[in-house]
C-alpha positions in Angstrom: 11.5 -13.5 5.6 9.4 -15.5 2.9 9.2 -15.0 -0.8 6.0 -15.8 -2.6 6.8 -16.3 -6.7 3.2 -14.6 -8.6 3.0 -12.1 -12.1 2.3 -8.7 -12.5 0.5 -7.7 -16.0 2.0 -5.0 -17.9 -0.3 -2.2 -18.3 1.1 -1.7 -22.0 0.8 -5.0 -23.9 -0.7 -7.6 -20.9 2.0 -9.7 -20.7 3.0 -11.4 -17.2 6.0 -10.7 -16.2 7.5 -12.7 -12.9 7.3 -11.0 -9.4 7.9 -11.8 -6.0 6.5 -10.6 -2.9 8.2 -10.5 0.7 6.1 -10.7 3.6 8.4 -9.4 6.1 11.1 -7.0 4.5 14.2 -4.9 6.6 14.3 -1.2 7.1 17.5 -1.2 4.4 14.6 -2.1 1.5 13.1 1.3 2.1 16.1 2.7 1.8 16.7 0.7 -1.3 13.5 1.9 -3.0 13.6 5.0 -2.1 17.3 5.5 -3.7 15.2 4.4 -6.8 11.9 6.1 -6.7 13.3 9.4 -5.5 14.7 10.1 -9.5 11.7 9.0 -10.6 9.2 11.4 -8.9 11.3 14.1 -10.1 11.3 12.7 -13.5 7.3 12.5 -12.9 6.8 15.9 -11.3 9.2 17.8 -14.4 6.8 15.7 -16.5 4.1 17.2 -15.1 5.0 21.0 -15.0 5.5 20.7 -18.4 2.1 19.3 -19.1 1.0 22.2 -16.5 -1.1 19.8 -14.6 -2.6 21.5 -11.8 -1.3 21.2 -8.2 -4.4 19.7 -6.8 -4.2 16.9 -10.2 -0.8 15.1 -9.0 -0.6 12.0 -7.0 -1.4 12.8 -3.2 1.5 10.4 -2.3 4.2 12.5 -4.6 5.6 14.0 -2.1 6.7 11.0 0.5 10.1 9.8 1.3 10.1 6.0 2.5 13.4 6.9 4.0 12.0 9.3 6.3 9.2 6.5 7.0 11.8 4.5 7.8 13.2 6.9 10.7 9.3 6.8 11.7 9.3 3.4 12.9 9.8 3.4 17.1 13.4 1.8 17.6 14.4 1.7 14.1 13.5 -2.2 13.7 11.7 -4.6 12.3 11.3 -8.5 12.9 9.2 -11.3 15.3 9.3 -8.8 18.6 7.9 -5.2 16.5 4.9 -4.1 15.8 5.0 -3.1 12.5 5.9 -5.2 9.5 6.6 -4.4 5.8 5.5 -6.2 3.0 7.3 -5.4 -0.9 6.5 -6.8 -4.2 9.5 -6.7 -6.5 9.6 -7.1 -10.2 12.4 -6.8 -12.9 15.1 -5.9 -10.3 13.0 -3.1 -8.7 10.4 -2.4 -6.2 7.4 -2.1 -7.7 5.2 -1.0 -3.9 5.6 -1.2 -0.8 3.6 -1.4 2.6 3.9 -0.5 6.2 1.7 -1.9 8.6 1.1 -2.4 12.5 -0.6 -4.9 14.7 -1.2 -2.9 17.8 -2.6 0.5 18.6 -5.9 0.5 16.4 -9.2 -2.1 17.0 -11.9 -2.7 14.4 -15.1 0.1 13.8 -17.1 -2.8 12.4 -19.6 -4.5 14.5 -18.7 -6.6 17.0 -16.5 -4.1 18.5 -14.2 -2.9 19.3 -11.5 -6.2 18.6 -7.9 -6.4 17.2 -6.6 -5.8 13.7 -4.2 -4.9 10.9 -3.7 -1.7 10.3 -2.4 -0.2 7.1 -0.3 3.1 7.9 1.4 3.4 4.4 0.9 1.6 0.8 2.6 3.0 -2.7 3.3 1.9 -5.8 6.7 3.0 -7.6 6.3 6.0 -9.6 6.8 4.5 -12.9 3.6 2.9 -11.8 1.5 6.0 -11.4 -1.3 7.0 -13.9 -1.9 10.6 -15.3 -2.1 10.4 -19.1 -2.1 14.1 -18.9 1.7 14.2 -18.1 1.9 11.2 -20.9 2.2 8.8 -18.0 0.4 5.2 -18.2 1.7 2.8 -15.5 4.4 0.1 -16.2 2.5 -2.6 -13.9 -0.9 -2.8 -12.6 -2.1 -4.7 -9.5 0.7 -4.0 -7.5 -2.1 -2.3 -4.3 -4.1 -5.7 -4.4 -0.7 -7.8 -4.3 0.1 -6.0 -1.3 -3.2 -5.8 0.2 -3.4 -9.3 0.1 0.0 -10.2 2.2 -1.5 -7.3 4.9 -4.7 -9.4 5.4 -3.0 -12.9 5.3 -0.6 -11.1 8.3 -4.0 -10.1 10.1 -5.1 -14.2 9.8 -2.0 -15.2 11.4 -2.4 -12.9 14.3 -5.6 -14.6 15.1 -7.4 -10.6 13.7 -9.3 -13.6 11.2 -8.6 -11.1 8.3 -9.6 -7.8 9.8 -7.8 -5.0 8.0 -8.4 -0.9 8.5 -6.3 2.1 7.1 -7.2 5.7 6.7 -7.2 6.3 2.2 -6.2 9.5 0.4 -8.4 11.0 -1.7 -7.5 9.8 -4.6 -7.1 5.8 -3.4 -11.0 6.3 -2.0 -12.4 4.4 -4.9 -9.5 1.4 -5.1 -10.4 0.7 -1.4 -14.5 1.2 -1.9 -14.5 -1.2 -5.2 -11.3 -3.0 -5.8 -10.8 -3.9 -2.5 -14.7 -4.1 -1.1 -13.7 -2.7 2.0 -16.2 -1.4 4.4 -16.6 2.7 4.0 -16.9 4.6 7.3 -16.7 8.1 6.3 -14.6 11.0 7.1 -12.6 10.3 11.0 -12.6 13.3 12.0 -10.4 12.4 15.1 -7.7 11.0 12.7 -4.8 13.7 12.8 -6.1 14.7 9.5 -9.8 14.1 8.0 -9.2 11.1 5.9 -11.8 8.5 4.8 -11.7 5.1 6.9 -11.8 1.7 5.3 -11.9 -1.6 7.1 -13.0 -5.4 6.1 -14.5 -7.1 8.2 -13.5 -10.2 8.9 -16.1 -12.0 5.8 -15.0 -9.6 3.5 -12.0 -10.9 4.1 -12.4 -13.9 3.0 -13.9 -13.0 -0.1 -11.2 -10.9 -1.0 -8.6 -13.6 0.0 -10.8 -16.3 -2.4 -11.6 -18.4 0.6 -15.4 -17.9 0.1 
């Protein structure tokens, strides 16, 4: 497992405040988060009934359990021989996101196709992370999605995938994918189990986003 030292901003007053992110996490960190983020989205959601927000306004990801995504994973493991991996950033004790991603079982949309890559099954940031100013909520951290982002495609360019990267987004994430993260938009997949917008970058975007360009 390797630690990579970097900053995340806080939203409040824009000071950098240290973080590290791990590139190749065990299942117990799920369980780890989840013992922490699971107060917290109740915290958030009482927040938000007494703000009334709407149904259809809170977070599309409130209601996920990383423990039960944990359970998910085929063998219950991780590590060299599996193919998923999971990236975390972690900042003032906590985790601040986390991502679960796989190397096999999806190929690329983007011309030429069809050719191996990275997919993205799961990425969240911690609750205390999540904006709705309705519910008197501003995020601790920002930056957290591009942190992690960034470990998923660097995992994709040491598979030999040269940066190719695709996930299905929420709703709500469409436009962080679309113009943070200048991936390619290919509509509603309508053969996904659900009909959920897919992203992908292509192997040049990746390099942009990566700074290699």
């Amino acid at each position: 497992m390797a630690v990579h030292a970097t900053q995340l901003k806080l939203k409040a007053t824009g000071v950098l405040v240290d973080a590290e992110l791990h590139d190749d996490l065990p299942l117990d960190c799920l369980f780890e988060a989840e013992e922490i983020w699971a107060p917290e989205r109740v915290r958030f959601l009482r927040d938000c009934v007494h703000a009334s927000v709407k149904r259809n306004e809170l977070p599309q990801s409130v209601h996920w359990s990383w423990s039960l995504k944990a359970v998910s994973i085929p063998g219950f493991q991780l590590g060299p021989l599996s193919e998923y991996r999971l990236f975390g950033m972690k900042a003032e004790g906590a985790w601040q996101g986390l991502l679960i991603a796989k190397c096999i079982g999806h190929m690329s949309k983007l011309p030429p196709k069809p050719l191996e890559l990275v997919y993205v099954d799961f990425i969240e940031s911690a609750p205390w992370n999540w904006d709705l100013a309705k519910a008197g909520r501003v995020p601790r951290f920002r930056g957290t999605g591009l942190h992690l982002m960034d470990l998923a495609l660097r995992w994709s360019v040491d598979l030999g995938f040269q940066g190719r990267t695709g996930l299905h987004s929420l709703p709500q994430a469409e436009p962080f994918y679309r113009d943070r993260c200048k991936m390619t938009d290919l509509g509603i997949d309508l053969t996904y189990k659900q009909p959920l917008r897919y992203f992908e970058f292509s192997k040049e975007q990746a390099k942009v986003f990566l700074g290699e360009v």
